[in-house]
N, C-alpha and C positions, 0 to 999 in steps of 0.2 A: 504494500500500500504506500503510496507517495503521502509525502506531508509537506503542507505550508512553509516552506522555512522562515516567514515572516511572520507567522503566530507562532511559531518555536520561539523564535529573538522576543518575542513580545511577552509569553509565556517564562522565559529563560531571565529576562531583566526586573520583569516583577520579581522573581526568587530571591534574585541577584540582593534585589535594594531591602525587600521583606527582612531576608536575611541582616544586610548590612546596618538597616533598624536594631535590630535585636543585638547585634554585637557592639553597635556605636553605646545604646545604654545600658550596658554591663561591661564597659573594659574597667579594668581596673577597679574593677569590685568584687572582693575577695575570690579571685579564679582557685578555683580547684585542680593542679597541676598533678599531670601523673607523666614517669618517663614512658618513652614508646622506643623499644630497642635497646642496643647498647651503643648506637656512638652518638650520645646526646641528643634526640629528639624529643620532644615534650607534644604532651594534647592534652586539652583545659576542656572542664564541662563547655565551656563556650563554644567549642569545635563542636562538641556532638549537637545543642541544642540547634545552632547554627545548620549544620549538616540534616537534623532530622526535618526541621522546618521546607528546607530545601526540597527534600526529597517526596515530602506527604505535597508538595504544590508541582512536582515533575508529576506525580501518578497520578496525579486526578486528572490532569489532562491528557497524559498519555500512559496508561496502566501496562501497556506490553510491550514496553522500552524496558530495555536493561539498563541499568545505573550501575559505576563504577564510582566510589566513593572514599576520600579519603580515609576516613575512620574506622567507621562499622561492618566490621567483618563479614555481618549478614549480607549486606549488599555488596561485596563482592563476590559470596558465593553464590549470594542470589542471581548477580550476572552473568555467573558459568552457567546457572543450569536455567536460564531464560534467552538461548541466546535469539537474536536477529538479527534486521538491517540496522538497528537503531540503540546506540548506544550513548547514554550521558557520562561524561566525567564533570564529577562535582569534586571542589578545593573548600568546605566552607570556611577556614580561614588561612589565607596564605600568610606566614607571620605570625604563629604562634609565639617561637622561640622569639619577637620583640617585642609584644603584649605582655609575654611573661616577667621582663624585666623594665616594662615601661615605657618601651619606642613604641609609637602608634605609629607605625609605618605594617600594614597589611591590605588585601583584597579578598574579597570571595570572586571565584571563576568557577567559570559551569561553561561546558561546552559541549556543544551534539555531535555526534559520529554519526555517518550515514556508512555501512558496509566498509568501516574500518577508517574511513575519512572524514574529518573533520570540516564541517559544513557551516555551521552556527559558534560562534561563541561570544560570550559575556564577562565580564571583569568589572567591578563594583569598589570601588575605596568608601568604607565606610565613613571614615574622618572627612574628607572633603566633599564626598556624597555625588561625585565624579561618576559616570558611567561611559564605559566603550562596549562598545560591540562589533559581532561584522558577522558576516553571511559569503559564504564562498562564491565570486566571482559575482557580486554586487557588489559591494563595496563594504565598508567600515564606518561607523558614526560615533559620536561623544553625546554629550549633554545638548549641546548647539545644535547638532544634524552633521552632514555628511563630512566625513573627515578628507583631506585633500590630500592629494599623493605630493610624497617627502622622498620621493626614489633619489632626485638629482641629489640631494643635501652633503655638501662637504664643509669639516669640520675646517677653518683655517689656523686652525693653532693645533696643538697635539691633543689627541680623542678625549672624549670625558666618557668612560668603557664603566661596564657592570659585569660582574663576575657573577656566575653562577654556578656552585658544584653539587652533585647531589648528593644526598645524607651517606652516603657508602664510599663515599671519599675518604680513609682516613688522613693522619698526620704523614703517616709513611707511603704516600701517593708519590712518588719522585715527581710524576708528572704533573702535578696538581701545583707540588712546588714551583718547577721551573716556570710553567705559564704563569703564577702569578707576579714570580719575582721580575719577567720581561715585562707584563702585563703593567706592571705599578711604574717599571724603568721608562716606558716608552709612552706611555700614559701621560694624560695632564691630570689627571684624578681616576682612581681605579674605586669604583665603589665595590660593595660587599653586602649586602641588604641583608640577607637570608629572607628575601622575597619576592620569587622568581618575578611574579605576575605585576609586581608594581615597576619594576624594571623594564618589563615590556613595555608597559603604559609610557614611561620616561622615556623611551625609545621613538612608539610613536608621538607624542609629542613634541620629540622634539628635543628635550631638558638633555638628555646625555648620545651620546651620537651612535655606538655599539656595544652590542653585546657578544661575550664568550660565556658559553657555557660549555662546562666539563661533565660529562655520564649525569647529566639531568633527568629527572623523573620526567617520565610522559603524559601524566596529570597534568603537571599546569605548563610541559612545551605546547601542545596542541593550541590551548586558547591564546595564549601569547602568539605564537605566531600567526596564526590567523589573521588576528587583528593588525600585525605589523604587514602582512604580505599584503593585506587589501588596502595599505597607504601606499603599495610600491618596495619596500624595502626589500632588501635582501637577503637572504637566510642559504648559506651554504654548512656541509658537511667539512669538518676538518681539512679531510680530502681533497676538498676543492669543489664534487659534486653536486650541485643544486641538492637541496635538502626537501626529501617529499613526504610529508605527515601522514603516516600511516600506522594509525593505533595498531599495537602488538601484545603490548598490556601495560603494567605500571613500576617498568624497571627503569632502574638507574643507569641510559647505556649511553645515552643520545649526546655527541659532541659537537654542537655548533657555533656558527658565527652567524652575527646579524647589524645590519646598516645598510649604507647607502651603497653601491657596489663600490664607489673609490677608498669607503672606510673598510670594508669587507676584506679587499684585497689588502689593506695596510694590518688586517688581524691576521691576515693568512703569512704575511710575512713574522709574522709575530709571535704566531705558532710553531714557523719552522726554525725559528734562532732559540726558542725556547726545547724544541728536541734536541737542539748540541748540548744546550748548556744544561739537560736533566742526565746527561751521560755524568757529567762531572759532579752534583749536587748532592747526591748520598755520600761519594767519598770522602769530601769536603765538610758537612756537618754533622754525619754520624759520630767520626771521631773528635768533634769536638763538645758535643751536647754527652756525649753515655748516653747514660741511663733515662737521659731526659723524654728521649724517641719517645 
């Protein structure tokens, strides 16, 4: 069965903001912190109430869509054994780990899958009450209306870059190192959020000029990119090859670049001075940290 993709986005932005309500007046009011894993992730009742609200306004309107969701375990198993052409990934807060310690810098993102592709998606800042969206191969919009393509945009001074790695990065990543020690060198500001999806936004806006990300979750690249491909941007693979978003599920694998193509190509060079110097970078500070690793 074919679906509206413009009462999806319509459907999807309502969640988005419902959502983003509910979170705006409850931060920072005695969250309920529990770890998720072992290399430092965190999720607060706020995640779940956020996440369940989400989800009871994706089924009402479409009840035999599978939903893949950050939290609750049910809905992802729910997703296996529901499968079809129509898949949601919900984020309901991007930005835990800076709520938990006080930075209101997060998003909730909700994006649709049609047959493994990413077709709709949504991103919401609670704090500035901001909303993007985009629809594959219609375009992208904000609060204003139709967002304008940013393809040409070069930086004239050295990039203002966003780093993104995902939670299965440890400290002993060699590679993880090198990119960001190039990354900060070659950089005029290298930010760090630990929030994929607001980076995006910064992206197309405008505010900071490219993104690296390192083995990123597929959760919130889908939506992020989306919304950056339909202003024009560019999104390549490490590699060099066009980067083509096709849900596979919710690993940690995805290494890209994202800007303008002359910013693009200035990351690609940036990645490849950062593979000499990760040859050299464990020899170098293992023996002089120990036990610190």
């Amino acid at each position: 069965m074919d679906l509206d993709l413009s009462h999806a986005r319509t459907i999807a932005v309502g969640a988005a903001e419902a959502a983003g309500d509910l979170v705006r007046k409850r931060l920072f009011r005695g969250l309920v912190v529990q770890e998720k894993g072992s290399l430092g992730d965190v999720v607060t009742d706020l995640d779940f109430a956020s996440e369940k609200l989400i989800i009871s306004m994706i089924r009402t309107q479409f009840p035999d869509h599978q939903i893949i969701s950050e939290e609750l375990e049910d809905t992802k198993s729910g997703a296996q054994c529901n499968k079809g052409s129509w898949t949601w990934l919900v984020d309901p807060v991007d930005g835990t780990n800076n709520i938990v310690i006080g930075l209101p810098i997060l998003t909730v993102g909700i994006t649709l899958c049609r047959n493994e592709i990413p077709v709709v998606s949504v991103v919401h800042d609670p704090v500035s009450r901001r909303t993007w969206s985009a629809i594959l191969e219609q375009g992208a919009w904000d609060n204003t209306g139709l967002l304008m393509n940013r393809s040409e945009s070069k930086a004239a001074r050295k990039p203002l870059l966003a780093w993104i790695q995902g939670y299965s990065v440890d400290r002993n990543d060699w590679t993880a190192c090198a990119l960001r020690t190039v990354l900060a060198y070659a950089a005029h500001r290298l930010l760090d959020l630990w929030a994929p999806l607001t980076c995006w936004m910064m992206l197309v806006r405008g505010d900071i000029d490219g993104i690296v990300g390192y083995r990123i979750s597929e959760l919130d690249l889908y939506g992020g990119a989306l919304v950056a491909s339909e202003v024009g941007l560019t999104i390549r693979e490490f590699s060099g090859v066009p980067f083509v978003p096709r849900l596979r599920g919710t690993t940690d694998d995805q290494c890209i670049l994202a800007g303008s193509p002359h910013v693009v190509a200035e990351l690609a060079g940036m990645v490849s001075a950062a593979s000499r110097v990760g040859r050299d970078l464990e020899r170098l500070v293992v023996p002089e940290m120990g036990d610190a690793r």
